[in-house]
C-alpha positions, 0 to 999 in steps of 0.5 A, spaced: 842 795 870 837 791 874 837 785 870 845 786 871 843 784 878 838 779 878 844 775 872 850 776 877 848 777 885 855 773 887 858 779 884 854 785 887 855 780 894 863 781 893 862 790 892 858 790 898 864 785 903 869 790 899 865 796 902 864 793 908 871 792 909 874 798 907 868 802 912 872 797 917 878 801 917 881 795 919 886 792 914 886 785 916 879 783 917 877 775 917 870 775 916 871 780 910 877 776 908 873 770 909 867 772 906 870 775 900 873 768 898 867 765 897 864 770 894 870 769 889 868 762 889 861 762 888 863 767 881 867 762 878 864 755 881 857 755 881 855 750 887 848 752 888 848 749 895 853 754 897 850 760 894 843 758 896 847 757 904 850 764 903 845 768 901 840 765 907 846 767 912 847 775 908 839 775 909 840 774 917 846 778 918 842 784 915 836 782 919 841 783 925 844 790 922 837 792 921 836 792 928 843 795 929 841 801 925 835 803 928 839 802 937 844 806 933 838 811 930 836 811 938 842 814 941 840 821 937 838 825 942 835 829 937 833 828 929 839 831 926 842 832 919 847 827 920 842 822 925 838 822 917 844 821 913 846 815 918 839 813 917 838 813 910 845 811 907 845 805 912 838 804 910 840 803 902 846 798 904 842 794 908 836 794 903 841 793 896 843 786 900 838 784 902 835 784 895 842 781 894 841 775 899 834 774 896 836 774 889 842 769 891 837 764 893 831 765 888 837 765 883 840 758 886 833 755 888 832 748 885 827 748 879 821 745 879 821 737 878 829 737 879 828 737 887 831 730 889 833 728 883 840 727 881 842 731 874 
């Protein structure tokens, strides 16, 4: 499964903008529609820049809502069942794209002696 993973990070990319979209429960959603475009786009079109631009966006968005997350976790006044399920379900959503994020841009990096050069 891993190396499933690490072979097609653009597919796991579109499951994660699906499930934020479906926990949105907003039906017309334009950064997830958006977002599940290129996801699209970088499945079937390998443009390295793209993917590598992508996966540098996805990290910061989920260094944001690592910081949303835990100002979430703060409004508990006291450490529930529920405060930990928030935390530990958030937590491994935003873990899983993370390494998402980095696979997509160790996946797309240029390999060494091709940086520069036309092929």
């Amino acid at each position: 499964m891993l190396k499933f993973i690490e072979q097609n990070p653009a597919l796991f990319f579109i499951l994660s903008i699906l499930f934020y979209w479906f926990s949105t429960a907003n039906p017309f959603n334009p950064i997830a529609i958006t977002l599940l475009i290129i996801g699209v786009i970088m499945t079937f079109k390998q443009y390295r820049p793209l993917a590598v631009g992508i996966g540098i966006v996805f990290l910061m968005i989920n260094a944001y809502l690592i910081l949303a997350l835990f100002s979430e976790f703060r409004e508990f006044p006291d450490i529930t069942s529920k405060a930990l399920l928030m935390l530990g379900v958030g937590g491994a959503y935003i873990a899983f794209n993370i390494y998402i994020s980095l696979r997509l841009i160790i996946n797309n990096m240029p390999k060494e002696g091709k940086v520069g050069q036309l092929s």
